[in-house]
N, CA, C and O of each residue as an XYZ file, in Angstrom:
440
protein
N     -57.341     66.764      4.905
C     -58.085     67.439      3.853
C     -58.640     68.747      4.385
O     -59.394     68.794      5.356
N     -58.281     69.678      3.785
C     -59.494     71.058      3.807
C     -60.733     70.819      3.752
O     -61.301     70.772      2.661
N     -61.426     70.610      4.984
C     -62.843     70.622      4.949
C     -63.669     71.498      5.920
O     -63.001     71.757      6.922
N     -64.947     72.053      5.944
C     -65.496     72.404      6.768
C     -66.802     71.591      6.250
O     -67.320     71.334      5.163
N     -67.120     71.255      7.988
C     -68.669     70.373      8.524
C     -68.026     69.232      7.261
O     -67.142     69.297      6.406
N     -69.101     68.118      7.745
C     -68.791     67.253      6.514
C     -69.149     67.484      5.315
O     -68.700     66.658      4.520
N     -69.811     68.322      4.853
C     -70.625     69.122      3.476
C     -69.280     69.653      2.816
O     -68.917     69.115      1.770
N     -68.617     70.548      3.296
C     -67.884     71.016      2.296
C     -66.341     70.457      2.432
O     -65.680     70.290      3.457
N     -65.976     70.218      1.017
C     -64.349     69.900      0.792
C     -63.935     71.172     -0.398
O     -64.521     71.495     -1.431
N     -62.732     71.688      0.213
C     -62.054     72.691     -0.592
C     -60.903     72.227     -0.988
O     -60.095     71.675     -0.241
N     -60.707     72.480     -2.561
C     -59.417     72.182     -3.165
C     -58.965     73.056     -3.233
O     -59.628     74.088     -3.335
N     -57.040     73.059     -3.197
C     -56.300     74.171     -2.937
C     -55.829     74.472     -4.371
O     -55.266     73.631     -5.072
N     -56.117     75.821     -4.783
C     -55.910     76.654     -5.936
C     -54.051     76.572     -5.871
O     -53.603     76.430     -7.009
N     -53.331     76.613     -5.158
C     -52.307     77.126     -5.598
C     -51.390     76.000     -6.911
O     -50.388     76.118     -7.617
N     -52.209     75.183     -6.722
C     -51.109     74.498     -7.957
C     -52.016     74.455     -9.557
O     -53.140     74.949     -9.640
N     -51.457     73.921    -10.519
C     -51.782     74.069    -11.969
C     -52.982     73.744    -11.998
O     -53.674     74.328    -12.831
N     -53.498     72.930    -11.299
C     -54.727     72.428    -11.504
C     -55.418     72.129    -10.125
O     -54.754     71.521     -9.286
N     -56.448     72.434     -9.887
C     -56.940     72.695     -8.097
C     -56.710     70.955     -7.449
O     -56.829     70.111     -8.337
N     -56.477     70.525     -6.366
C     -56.189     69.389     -5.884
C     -56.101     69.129     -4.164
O     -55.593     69.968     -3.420
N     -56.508     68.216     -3.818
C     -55.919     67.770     -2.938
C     -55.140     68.253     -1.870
O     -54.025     67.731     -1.853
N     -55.439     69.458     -0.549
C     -54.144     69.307      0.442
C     -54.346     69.134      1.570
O     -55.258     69.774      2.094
N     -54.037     68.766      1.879
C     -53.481     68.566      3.729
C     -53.703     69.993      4.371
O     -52.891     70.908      4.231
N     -55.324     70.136      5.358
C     -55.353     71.905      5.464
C     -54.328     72.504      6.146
O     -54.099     73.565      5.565
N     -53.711     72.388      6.932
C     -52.342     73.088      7.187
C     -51.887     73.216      5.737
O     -51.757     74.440      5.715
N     -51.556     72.816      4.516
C     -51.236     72.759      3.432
C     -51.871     74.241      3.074
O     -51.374     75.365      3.016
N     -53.067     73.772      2.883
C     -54.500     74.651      2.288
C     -54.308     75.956      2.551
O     -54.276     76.884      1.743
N     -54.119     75.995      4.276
C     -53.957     77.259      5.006
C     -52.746     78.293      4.626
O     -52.916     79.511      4.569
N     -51.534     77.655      4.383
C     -50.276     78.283      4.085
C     -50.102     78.412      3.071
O     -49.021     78.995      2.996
N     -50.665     78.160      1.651
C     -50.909     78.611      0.150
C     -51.906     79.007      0.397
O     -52.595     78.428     -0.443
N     -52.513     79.561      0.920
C     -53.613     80.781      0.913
C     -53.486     81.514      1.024
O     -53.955     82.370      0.275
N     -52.487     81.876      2.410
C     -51.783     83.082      3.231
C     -51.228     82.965      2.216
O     -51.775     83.476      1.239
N     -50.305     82.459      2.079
C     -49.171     82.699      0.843
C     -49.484     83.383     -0.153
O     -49.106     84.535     -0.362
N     -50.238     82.691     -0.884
C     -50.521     83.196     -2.623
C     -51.530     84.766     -2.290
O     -51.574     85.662     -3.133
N     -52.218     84.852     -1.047
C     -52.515     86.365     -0.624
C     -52.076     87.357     -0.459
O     -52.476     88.490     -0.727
N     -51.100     86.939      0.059
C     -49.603     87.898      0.608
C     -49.406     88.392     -0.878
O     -49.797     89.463     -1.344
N     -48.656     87.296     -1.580
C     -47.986     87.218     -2.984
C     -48.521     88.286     -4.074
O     -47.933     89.009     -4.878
N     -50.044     88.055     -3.725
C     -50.418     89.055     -5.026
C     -50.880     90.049     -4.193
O     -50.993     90.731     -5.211
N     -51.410     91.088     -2.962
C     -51.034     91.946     -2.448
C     -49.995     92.725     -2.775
O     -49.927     93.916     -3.080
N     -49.151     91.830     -2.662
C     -47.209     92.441     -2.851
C     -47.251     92.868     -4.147
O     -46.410     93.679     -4.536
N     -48.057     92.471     -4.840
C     -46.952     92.059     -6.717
C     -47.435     94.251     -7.324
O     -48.503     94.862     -7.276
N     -46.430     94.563     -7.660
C     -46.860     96.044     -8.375
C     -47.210     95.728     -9.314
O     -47.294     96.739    -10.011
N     -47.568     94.702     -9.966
C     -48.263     94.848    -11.365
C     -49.570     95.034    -11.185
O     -50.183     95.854    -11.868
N     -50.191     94.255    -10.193
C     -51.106     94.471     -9.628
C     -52.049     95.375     -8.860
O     -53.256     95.591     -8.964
N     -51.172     95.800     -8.116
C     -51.749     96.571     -6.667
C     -50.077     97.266     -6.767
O     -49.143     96.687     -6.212
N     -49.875     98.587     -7.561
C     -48.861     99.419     -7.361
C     -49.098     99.986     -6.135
O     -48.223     99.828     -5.283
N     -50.169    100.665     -5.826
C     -50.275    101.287     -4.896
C     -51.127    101.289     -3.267
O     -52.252    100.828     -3.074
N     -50.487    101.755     -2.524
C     -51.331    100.979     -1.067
C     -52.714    101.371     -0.942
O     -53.601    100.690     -0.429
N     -52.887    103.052     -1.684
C     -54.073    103.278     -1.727
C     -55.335    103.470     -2.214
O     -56.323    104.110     -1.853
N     -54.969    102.538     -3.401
C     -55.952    102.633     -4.691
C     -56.269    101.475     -5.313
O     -55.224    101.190     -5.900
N     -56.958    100.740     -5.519
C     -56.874     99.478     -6.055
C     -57.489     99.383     -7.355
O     -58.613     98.910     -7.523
N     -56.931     99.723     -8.053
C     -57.438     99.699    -10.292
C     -58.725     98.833    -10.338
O     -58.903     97.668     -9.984
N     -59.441     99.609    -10.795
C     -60.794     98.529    -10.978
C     -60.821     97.408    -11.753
O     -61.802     96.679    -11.606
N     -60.092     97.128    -12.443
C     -59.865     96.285    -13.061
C     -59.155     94.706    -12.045
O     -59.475     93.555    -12.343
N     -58.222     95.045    -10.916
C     -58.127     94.191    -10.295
C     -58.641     93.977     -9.072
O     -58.103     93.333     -8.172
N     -60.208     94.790     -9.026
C     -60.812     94.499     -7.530
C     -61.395     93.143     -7.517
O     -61.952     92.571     -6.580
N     -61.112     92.621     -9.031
C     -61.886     91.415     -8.910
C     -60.970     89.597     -7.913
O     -61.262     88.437     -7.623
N     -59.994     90.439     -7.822
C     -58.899     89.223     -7.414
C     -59.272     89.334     -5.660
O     -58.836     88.341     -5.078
N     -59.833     90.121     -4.920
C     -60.478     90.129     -3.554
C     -61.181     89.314     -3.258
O     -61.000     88.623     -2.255
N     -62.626     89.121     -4.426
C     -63.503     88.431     -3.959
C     -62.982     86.749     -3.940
O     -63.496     85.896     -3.217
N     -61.943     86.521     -4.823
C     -61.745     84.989     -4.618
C     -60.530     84.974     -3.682
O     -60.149     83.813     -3.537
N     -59.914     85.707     -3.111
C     -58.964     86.023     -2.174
C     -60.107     85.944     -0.731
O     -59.612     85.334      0.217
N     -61.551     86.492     -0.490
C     -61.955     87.001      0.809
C     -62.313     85.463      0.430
O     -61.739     84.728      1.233
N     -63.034     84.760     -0.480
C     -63.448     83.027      0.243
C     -62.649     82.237      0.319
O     -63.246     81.377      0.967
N     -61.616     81.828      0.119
C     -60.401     81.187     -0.110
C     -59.713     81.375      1.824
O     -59.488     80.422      2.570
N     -59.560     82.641      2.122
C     -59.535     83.192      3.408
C     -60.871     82.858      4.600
O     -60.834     82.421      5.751
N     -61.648     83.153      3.992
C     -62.871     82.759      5.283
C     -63.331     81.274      4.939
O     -64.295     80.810      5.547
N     -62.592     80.432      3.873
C     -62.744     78.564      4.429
C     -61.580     78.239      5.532
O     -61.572     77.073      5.925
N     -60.720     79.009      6.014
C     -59.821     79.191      7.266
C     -60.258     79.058      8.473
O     -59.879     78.343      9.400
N     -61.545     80.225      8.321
C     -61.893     80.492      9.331
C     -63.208     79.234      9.487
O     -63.505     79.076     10.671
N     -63.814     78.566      8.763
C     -64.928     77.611      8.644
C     -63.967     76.159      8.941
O     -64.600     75.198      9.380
N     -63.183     76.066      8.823
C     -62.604     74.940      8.349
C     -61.893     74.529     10.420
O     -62.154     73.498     11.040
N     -61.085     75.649     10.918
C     -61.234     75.806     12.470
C     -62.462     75.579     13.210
O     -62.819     74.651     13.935
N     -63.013     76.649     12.850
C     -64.738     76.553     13.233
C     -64.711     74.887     13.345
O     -64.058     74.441     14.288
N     -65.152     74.248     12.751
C     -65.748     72.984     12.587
C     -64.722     71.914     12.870
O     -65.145     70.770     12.701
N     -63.684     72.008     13.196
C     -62.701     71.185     13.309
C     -61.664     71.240     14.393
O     -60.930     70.371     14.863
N     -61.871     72.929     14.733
C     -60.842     72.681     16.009
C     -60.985     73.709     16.795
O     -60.266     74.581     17.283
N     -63.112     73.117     16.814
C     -63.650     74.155     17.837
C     -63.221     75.438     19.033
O     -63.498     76.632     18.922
N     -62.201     74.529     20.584
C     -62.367     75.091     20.994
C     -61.122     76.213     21.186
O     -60.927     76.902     22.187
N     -59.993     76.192     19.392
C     -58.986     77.136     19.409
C     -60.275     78.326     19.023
O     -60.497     79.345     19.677
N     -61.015     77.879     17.798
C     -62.217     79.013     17.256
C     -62.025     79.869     18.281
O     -61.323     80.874     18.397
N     -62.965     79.154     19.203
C     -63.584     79.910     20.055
C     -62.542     80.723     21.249
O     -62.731     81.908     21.526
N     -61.896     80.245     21.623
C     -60.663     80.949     22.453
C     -60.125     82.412     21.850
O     -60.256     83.506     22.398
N     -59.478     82.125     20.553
C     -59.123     83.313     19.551
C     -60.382     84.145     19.259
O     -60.323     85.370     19.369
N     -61.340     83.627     18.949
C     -62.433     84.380     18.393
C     -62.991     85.529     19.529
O     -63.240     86.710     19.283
N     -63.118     84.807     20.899
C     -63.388     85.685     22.097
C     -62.313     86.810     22.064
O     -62.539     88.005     21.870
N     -61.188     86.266     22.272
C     -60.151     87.873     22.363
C     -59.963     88.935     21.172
O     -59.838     90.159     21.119
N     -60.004     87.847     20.211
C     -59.608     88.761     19.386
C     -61.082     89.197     18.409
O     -61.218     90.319     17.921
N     -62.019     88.176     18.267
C     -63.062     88.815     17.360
C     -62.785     88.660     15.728
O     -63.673     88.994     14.944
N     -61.557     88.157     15.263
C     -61.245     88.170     13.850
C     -62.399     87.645     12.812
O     -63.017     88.293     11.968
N     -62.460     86.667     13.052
C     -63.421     85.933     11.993
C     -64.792     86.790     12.190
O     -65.214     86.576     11.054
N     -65.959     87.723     12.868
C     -66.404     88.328     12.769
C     -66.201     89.508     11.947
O     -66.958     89.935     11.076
N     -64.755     90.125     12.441
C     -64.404     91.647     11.900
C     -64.476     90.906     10.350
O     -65.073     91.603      9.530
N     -63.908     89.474      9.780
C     -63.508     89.492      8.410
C     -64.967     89.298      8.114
O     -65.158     89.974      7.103
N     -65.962     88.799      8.423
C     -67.112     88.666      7.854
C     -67.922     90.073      7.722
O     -68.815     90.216      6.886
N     -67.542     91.056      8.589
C     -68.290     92.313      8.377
C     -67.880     92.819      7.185
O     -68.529     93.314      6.263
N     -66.319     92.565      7.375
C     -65.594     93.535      6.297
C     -66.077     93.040      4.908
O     -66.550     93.882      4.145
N     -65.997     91.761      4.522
C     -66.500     91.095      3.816
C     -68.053     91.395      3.229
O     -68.425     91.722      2.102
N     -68.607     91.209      4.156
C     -70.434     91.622      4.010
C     -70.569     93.633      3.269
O     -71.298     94.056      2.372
N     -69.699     94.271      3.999
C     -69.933     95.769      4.139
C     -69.502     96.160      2.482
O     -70.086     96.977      1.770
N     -68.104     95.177      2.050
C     -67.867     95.452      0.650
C     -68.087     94.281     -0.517
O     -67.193     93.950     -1.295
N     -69.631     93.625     -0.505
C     -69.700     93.064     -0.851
C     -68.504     91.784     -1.480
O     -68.672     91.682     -2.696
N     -67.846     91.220     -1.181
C     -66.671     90.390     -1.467
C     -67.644     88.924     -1.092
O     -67.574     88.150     -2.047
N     -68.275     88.525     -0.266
C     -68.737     87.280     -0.472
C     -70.334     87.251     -0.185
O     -70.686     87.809      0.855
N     -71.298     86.684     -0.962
C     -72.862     86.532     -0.870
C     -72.766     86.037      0.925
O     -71.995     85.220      1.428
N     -73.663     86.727      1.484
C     -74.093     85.767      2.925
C     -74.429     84.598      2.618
O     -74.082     84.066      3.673
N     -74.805     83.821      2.049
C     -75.228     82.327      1.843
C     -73.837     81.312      1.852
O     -73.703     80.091      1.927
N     -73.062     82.235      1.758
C     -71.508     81.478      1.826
C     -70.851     81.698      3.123
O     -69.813     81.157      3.502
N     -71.608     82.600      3.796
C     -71.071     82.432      5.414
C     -71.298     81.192      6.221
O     -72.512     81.048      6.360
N     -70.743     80.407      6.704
C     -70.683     78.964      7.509
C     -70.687     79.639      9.042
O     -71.498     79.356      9.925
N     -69.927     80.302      9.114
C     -69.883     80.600     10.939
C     -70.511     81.845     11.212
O     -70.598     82.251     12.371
C-alpha cells in the first residue's frame, strides 16, 4: 500500500475511480500520468508558458509527487537518506514547491 508514517494512506488517482495500489504501483502512475500530461499539447503547448487556466493541474501533480518522497522517507529510511545526502532532491522539490506556492506547508511530512 502507498503509505506514509502509519497516519497517512494514499489512493492512486490513475484509474476511474481512486483505489488501492501496491506503492511501487502508486509510484509509476504518478511518474507516469506526470510525464503524460506535461507531454500532452493540449495542455502545455509550450515549454515556456503555462496558460493560466492549466496552472491548476501542478498543484495536484506537486502532492501526488512529494507522497514519493514521504512514503521513502518513512519506509525505506536509509535509501531517503543516502539519495537525499548526494543529491538533495526532496528538499530542492519542497523549496520549489513552497517558493510557488503548489502545496500549503502543513502538508509537508519530511
Amino acid at each position: 500500500k502507498m503509505t506514509a508514517s502509519n497516519e497517512w494512506q494514499y489512493l492512486c488517482a490513475a484509474h476511474r475511480k481512486p483505489q488501492d495500489c501496491a506503492a511501487i504501483d502508486y509510484m509509476m502512475h504518478t511518474i507516469d500520468g506526470s510525464t503524460a500530461l506535461l507531454a500532452n499539447a493540449k495542455h502545455f503547448a509550450s515549454r515556456t508558458e503555462v496558460p493560466p487556466a492549466n496552472a491548476k493541474y501542478f498543484q495536484s501533480m506537486a502532492r501526488r509527487l512529494y507522497r514519493i518522497f514521504a512514503h521513502v522517507f518513512y519506509h525505506h529510511r536509509q535509501i531517503f537518506d543516502d539519495i537525499e545526502a548526494e543529491m538533495h532532491l526532496c528538499a530542492r522539490f519542497s523549496h520549489f514547491v513552497m517558493k510557488f506556492k503548489l502545496m500549503s506547508p502543513s502538508m509537508l511530512l519530511v
